[in-house]
C-alpha positions as CSV (number, residue, x, y, z in Angstrom):
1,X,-2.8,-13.7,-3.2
2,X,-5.1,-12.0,-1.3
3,X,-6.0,-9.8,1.8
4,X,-6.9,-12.3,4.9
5,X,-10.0,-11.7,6.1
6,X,-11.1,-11.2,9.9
7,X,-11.8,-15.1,10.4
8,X,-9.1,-16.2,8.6
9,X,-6.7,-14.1,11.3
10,X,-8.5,-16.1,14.0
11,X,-8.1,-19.3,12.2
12,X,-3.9,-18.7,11.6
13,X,-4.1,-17.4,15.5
14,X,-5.4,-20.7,16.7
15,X,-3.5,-22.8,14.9
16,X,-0.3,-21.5,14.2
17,X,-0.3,-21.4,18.0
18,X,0.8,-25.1,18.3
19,X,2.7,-24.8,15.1
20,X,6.4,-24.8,14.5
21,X,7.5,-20.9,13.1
22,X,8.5,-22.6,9.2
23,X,4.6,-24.8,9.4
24,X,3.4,-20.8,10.2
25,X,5.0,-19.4,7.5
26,X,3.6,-22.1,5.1
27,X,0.1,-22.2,6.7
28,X,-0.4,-18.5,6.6
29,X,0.4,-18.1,2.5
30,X,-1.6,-21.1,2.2
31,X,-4.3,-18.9,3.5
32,X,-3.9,-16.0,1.0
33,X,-3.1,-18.3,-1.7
34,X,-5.8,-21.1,-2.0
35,X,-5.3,-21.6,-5.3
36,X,-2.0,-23.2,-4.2
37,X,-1.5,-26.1,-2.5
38,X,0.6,-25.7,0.7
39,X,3.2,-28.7,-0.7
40,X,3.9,-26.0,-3.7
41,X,4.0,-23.3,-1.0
42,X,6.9,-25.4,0.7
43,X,8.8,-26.1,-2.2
44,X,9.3,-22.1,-2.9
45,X,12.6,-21.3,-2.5
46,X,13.3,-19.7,1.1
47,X,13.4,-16.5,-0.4
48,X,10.7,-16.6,-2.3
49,X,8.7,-17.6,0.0
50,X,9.6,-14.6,1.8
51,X,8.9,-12.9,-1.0
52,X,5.3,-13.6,-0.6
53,X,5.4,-13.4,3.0
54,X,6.5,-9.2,2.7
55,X,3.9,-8.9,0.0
56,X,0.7,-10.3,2.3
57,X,2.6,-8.4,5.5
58,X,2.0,-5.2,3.0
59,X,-1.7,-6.0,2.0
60,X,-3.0,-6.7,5.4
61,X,-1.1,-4.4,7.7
62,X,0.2,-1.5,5.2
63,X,3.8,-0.9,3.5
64,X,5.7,0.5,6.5
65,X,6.8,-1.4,9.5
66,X,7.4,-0.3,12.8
67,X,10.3,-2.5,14.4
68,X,12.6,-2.5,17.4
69,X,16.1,-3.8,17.9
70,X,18.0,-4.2,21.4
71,X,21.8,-2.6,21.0
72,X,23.8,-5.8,21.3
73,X,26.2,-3.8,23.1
74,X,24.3,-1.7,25.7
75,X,21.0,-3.2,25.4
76,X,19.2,0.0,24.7
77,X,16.0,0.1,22.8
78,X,16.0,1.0,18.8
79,X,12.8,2.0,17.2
80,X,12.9,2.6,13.7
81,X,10.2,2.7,10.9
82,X,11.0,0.0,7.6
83,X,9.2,0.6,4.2
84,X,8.9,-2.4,2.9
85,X,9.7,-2.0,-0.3
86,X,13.5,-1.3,0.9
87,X,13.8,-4.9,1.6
88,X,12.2,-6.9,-1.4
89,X,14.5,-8.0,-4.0
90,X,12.0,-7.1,-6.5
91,X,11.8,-10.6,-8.5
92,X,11.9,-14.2,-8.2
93,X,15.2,-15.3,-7.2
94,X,17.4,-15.5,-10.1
95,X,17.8,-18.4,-12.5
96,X,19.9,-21.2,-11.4
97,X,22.0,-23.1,-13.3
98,X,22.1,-26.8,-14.3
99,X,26.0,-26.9,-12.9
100,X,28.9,-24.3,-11.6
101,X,32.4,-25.0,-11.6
102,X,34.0,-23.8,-8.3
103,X,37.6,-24.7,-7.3
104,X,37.8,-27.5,-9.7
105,X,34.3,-29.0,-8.5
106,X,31.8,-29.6,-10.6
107,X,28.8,-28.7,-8.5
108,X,24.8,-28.4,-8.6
109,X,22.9,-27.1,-6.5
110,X,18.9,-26.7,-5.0
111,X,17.9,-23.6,-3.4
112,X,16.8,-25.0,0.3
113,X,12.9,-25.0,0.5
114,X,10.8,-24.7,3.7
115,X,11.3,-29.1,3.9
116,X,14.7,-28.6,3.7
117,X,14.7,-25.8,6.6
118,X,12.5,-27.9,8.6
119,X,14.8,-30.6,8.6
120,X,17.8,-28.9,9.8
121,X,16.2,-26.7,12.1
122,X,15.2,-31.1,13.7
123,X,18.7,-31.2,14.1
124,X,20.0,-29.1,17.2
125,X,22.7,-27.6,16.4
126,X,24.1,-25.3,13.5
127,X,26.7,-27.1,11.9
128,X,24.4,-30.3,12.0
129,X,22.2,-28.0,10.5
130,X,24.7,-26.8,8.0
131,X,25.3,-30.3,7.0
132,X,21.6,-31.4,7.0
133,X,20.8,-28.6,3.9
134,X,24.5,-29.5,2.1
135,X,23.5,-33.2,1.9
136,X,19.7,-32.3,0.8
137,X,20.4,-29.4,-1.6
138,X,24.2,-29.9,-3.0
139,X,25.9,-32.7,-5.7
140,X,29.6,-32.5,-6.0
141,X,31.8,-34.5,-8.7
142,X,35.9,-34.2,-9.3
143,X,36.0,-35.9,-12.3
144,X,34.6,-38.4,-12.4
145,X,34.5,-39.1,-8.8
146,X,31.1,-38.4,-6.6
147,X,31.8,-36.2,-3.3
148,X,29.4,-36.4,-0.8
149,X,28.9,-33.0,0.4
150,X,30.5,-33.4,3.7
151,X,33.9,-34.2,2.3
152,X,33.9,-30.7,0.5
153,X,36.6,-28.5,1.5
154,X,35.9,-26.0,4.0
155,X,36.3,-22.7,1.5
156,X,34.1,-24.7,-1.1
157,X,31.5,-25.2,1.1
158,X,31.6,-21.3,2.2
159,X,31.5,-20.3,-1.8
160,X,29.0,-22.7,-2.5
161,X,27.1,-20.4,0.8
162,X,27.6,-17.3,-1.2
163,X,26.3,-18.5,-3.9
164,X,22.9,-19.5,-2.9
165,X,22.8,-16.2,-1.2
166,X,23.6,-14.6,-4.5
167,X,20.3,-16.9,-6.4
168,X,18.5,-15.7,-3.4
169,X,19.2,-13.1,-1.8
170,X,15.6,-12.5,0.2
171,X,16.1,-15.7,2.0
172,X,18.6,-13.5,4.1
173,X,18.1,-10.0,5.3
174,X,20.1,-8.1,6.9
175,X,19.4,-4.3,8.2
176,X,22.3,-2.3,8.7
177,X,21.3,-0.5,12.1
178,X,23.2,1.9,14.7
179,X,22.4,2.7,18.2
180,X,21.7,6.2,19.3
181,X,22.8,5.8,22.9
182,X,26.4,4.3,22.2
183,X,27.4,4.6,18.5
184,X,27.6,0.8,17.9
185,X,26.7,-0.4,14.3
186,X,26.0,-4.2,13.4
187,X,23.9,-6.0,11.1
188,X,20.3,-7.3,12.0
189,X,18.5,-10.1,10.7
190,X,14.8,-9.3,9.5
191,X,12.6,-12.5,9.6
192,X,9.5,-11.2,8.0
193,X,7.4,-14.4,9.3
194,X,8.2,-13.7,12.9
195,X,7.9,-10.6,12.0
196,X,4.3,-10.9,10.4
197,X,3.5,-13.6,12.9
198,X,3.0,-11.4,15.7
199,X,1.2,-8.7,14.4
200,X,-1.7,-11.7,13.4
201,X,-1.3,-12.4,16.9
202,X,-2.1,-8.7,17.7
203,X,-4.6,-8.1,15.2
204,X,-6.2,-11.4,16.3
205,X,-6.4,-10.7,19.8
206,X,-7.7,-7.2,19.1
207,X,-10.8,-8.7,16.8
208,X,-11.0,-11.4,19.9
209,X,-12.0,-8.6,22.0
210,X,-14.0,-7.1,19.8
211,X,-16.0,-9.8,19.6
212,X,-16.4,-10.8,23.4
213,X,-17.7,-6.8,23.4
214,X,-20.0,-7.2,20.9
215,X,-21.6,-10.8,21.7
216,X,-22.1,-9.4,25.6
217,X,-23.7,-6.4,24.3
218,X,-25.8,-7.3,21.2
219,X,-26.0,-11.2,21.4
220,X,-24.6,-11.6,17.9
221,X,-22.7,-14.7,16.9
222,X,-18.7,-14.5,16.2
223,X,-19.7,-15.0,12.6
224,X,-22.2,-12.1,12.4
225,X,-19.8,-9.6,14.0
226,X,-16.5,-10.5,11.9
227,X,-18.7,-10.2,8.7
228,X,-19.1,-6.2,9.5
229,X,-16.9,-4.1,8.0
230,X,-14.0,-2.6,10.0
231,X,-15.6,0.7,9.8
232,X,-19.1,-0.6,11.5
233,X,-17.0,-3.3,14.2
234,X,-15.0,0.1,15.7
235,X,-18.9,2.0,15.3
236,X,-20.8,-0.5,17.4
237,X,-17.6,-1.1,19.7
238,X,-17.8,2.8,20.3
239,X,-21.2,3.2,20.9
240,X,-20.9,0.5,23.8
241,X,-17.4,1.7,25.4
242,X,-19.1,5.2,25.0
């Protein structure tokens, strides 16, 4: 992996713009990593994936995040600073096995990959959804009987939940936030590819008008201006805004 460079931002800018979020997530490490091909990228686990996502967030942009959160209960504003760091699980997710027993089911199970998300997320609703990754990621037996995931019981499918978000645990975080203004506590999801979605859209739009500055001024092509370094864009942008 590596740090995405000024016209690469542009690239993921323009095209993740007509992209679905989980086609972003896998075209913007396919980016950073190509050595890899984006099918491998897609076949990651979720968390994995993730994973990757929080380290490129941390090479591009820094190890701290600046986030805000709405109180779900008086819809005041919470700004708070994240490291990083806090939120990685520190490893691949952990090894699965070949079969569990759980409540007298002999079960094996697939971490759900970026295809599988893609296809539920087709679906409409969550408990299609739900069913969608069961049937894709999930074989049950009794015996010698086959059960097709749907037929599980109710608490089996919830333990058979728990224990993909056990193998892998960055495919869901959750920050444990309060409000200042009213006291209420809940839990927040953290999606770091929404999260690192926007600031390329920020970033992006910033070197966008960077160049527009820069091509008035000088003439220079989009290609000669993003080659500069940082340091010598922000000189020449200063010397013409000055």
């Amino acid at each position: 992996m590596r740090e995405l460079t000024p016209a690469e931002l542009l690239r993921l800018y323009e095209s993740g713009s007509t992209e679905a979020p989980l086609e972003r997530a896998v075209g913007i490490l396919a980016a950073a990593c190509p050595e890899t091909n984006p099918d491998q990228i897609a076949a990651l686990s979720a968390g994995r994936r993730d994973g990757l996502l929080l380290e490129l967030r941390a090479l591009n942009f820094g190890p701290r995040a600046e986030c805000v959160a709405e109180c779900p209960t008086c819809g005041s504003e919470l700004e708070f600073a994240l490291e990083l760091t806090d939120i990685a699980s520190h490893g691949p997710a952990a090894p699965r096995p070949d079969s569990t027993e759980i409540e007298g089911f002999e079960i094996r199970l697939r971490l759900p990959d970026t295809r599988d998300l893609m296809a539920a997320s087709a679906t409409g609703s969550v408990e299609a959804a739900r069913a969608v990754l069961l049937e894709r990621c999930v074989a049950a037996r009794r015996g010698q009987e086959i059960v097709a995931a749907r037929d599980l019981p109710a608490q089996l499918i919830a333990a058979i939940v728990e224990e993909m978000s056990r193998l892998d645990p960055q495919a869901d975080v959750l920050l444990a936030l309060r409000c200042a203004a009213c006291g209420h506590a809940w839990d927040a999801p953290f999606d770091i590819s929404s999260f690192l979605w926007n600031e390329i859209q920020q970033a992006a739009r910033k070197l966008l008008r960077g160049v527009h500055v820069l091509a008035s001024a000088y003439g220079w092509s989009e290609a000669d201006i993003l080659s500069l370094s940082p340091w010598r864009r922000q000189a020449y942008l200063g010397m013409v805004t000055e």
